[in-house]
C-alpha positions, -999 to 999 in steps of 0.1 A, spaced: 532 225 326 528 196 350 499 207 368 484 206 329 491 172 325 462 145 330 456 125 359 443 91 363 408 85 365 410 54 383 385 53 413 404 55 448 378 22 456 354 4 439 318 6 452 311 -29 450 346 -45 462 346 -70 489 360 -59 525 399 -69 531 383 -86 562 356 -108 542 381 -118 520 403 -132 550 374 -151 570 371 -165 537 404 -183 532 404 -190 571 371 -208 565 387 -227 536 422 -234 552 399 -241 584 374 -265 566 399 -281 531 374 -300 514 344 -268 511 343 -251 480 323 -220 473 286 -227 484 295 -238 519 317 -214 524 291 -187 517 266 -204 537 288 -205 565 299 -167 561 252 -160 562 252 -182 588 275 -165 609 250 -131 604 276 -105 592 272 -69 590 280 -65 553 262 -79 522 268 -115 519 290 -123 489 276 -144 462 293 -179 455 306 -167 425 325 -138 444 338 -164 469 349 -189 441 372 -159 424 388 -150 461 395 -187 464 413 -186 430 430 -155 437 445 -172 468 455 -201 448 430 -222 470 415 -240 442 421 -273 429 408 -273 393 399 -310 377 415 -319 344 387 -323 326 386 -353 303 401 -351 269 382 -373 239 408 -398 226 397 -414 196 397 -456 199 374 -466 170 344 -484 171 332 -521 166 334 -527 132 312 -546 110 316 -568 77 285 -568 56 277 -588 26 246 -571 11 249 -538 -7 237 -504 10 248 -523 48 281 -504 48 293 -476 32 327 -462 28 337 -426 30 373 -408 31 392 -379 15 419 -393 -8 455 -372 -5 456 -342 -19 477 -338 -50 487 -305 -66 469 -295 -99 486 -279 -129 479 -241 -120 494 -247 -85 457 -253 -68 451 -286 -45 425 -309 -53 413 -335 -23 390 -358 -37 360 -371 -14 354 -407 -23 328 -429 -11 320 -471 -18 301 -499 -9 316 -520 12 299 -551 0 303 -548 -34 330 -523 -41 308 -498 -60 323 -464 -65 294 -439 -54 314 -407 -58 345 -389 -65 345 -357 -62 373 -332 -72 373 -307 -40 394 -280 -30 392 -278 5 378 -305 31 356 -283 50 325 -298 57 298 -278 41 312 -290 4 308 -328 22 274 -318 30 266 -312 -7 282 -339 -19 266 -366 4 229 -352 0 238 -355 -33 245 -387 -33 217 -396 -5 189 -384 -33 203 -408 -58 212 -436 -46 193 -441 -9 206 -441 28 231 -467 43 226 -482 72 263 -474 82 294 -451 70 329 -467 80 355 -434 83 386 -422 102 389 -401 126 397 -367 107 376 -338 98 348 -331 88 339 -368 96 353 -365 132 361 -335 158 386 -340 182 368 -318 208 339 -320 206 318 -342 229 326 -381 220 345 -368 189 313 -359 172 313 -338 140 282 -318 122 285 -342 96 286 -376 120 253 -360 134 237 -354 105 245 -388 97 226 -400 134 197 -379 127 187 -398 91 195 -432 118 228 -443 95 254 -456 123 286 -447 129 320 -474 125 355 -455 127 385 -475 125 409 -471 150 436 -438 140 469 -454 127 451 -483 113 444 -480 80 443 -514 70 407 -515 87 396 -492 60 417 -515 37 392 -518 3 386 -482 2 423 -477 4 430 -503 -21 404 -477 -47 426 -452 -40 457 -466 -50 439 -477 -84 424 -442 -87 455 -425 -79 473 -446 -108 446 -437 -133 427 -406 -125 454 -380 -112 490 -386 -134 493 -365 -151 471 -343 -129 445 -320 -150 449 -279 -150 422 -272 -132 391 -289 -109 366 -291 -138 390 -310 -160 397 -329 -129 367 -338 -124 359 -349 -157 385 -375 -151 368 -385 -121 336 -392 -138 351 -414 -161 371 -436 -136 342 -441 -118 326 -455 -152 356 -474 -155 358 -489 -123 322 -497 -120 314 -510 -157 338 -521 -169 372 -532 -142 367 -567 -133 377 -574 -96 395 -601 -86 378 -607 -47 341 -600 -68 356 -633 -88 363 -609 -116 328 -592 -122 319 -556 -121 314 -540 -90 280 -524 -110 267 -561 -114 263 -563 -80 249 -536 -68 215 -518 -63 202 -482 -48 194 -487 -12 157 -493 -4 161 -464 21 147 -435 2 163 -398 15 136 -376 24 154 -351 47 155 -351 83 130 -368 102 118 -350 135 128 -360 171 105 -370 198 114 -375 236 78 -388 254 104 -406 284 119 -371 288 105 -344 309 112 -317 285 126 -311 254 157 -283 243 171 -268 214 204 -263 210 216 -230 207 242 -220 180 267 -214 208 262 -253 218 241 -248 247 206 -251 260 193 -232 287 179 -243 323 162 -223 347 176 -189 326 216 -208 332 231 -222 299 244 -258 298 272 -260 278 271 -293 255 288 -291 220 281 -270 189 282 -299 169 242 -303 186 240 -266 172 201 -270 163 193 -301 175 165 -311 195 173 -331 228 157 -345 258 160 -338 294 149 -356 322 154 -356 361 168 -391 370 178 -379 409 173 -354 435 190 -319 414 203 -343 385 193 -342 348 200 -366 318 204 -350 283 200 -373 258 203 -373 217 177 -391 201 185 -430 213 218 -417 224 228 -400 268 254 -377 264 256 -369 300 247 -355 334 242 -325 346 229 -310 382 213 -278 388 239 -261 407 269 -261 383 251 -270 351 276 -284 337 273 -311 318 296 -346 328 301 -370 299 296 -408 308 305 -439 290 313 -431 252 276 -447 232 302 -447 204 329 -466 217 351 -496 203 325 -517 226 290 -502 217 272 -499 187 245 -475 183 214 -485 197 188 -494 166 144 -499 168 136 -538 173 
């Protein structure tokens, strides 16, 4: 019965593997020579004109690994900091935008309500009664309220989702570039710092009082009650730091009409990509990994140096890249606590 039993079908030697004796010139030639990585080290092993087929760098790179030879490079983690922040005093300049705590409605369902004011004059755009925080239902809600009531020119946030994503490139979310594309800039308050968000906050506590005690059974009763706070808090509240008028006596729709996205044009860049749903662009048949927050997006690409290339969102350079790893290198955050977004003259 044992000579009935199967065998392995693993090959006695693979047809493609790399001779026992390439593999040790190759970590001679790196303990020889420290500082080489891959691509000198092949060029050295076709310069020296051996027999075999020379290995491709690729194939020296994974024996180098093997071998424990290479030294990878921590690559650099985004750590949120905030932005500059600004303190308007005409309507539409600053908006306001967060998710209010989630509370537990009567059939044992959470609610999060997505809120967003004026910063100038206190105005409640929206409350919506949600039940989850991903971003597509924030997409609705904000073209929603884009069609009525105009653009901002900038929307203050935190740091969470969907208004933030802690890896992607410069903390960017889908939502924080939709927000670049129809030119509204981006403020974020530092994380732990609430107070920098402190009038929105301040709604909350008044909506929290009014609005979700007793909480309703469900969101569409819930959201009835919304509808009438934000009446309430609009028409008829008087505000103390408004000198006790009505957040709706001061302010006006936004002379920035919503009409979609506008398109994107590079004429300084050599070329221009679009950005695969995998978050990549392709050079030269290689892809060039860069975030799928960009998933769609057009950007430019332009040579600034001998095998190096700048990839740049609209007014914005996300970072360099050279033909030979294509990968890309983040520089200086454009969104950091130092920069604000670059705007037309």
């Amino acid at each position: 019965m044992h000579g009935l039993t199967d065998r392995s079908r693993r090959p006695y030697r693979q047809a493609h593997q790399l001779p026992l004796q390439i593999e040790k010139l190759i970590v001679t030639l790196k303990k020889e020579y420290p500082s080489w990585g891959a691509p000198k080290i092949r060029e050295r092993l076709r310069r020296q004109a051996i027999s075999v087929h020379c290995p491709a760098i690729s194939t020296v790179h994974a024996v180098l690994d093997r071998y424990g030879l290479v030294t990878r490079r921590r690559r650099r983690r985004y750590k949120a900091e905030g932005t500059a922040l600004s303190w308007p005093v005409a309507p539409n300049a600053l908006w306001c935008a967060d998710y209010k705590g989630e509370f537990m409605l009567a059939n044992r369902s959470y609610c999060y309500p997505l809120t967003v004011t004026d910063f100038a004059s206190r105005y409640l755009l929206t409350c919506e009664a949600l039940s989850t925080t991903r971003e597509t239902y924030a997409f609705t809600v904000f073209e929603r309220t884009f069609q009525e009531l105009g653009l901002p020119q900038a929307i203050r946030t935190d740091n969470g989702l969907p208004f933030s994503s802690p890896n992607a490139l410069y903390g960017l979310s889908r939502l924080s570039v939709w927000w670049l594309r129809l030119g509204i800039r981006l403020e974020r308050i530092k994380p732990g710092h609430p107070e920098q968000n402190g009038r929105h906050e301040r709604m909350h506590l008044t909506l929290k009082t009014d609005a979700t005690k007793p909480a309703a059974h469900n969101v569409l009763p819930q959201q009835a009650r919304f509808d009438a706070f934000l009446h309430r808090y609009n028409q008829e509240r008087p505000h103390q730091a408004l000198d006790m008028k009505m957040p709706g006596e001061l302010y006006a729709a936004s002379a920035r009409v919503y009409r979609g996205l506008p398109t994107v044009d590079y004429p300084f860049h050599d070329w221009t990509a679009t950005v695969t749903h995998c978050g990549r662009i392709c050079f030269k048949k290689r892809k060039v990994n860069l975030s799928q927050v960009f998933a769609g997006q057009d950007v430019g690409v332009k040579q600034v140096s001998d095998r190096i290339w700048l990839v740049s969102f609209m007014d914005y350079d996300l970072g360099y890249f050279d033909d030979e790893t294509c990968r890309l290198e983040p520089i200086e955050n454009p969104f950091g606590p130092k920069v604000l977004p670059m705007c037309p003259e």
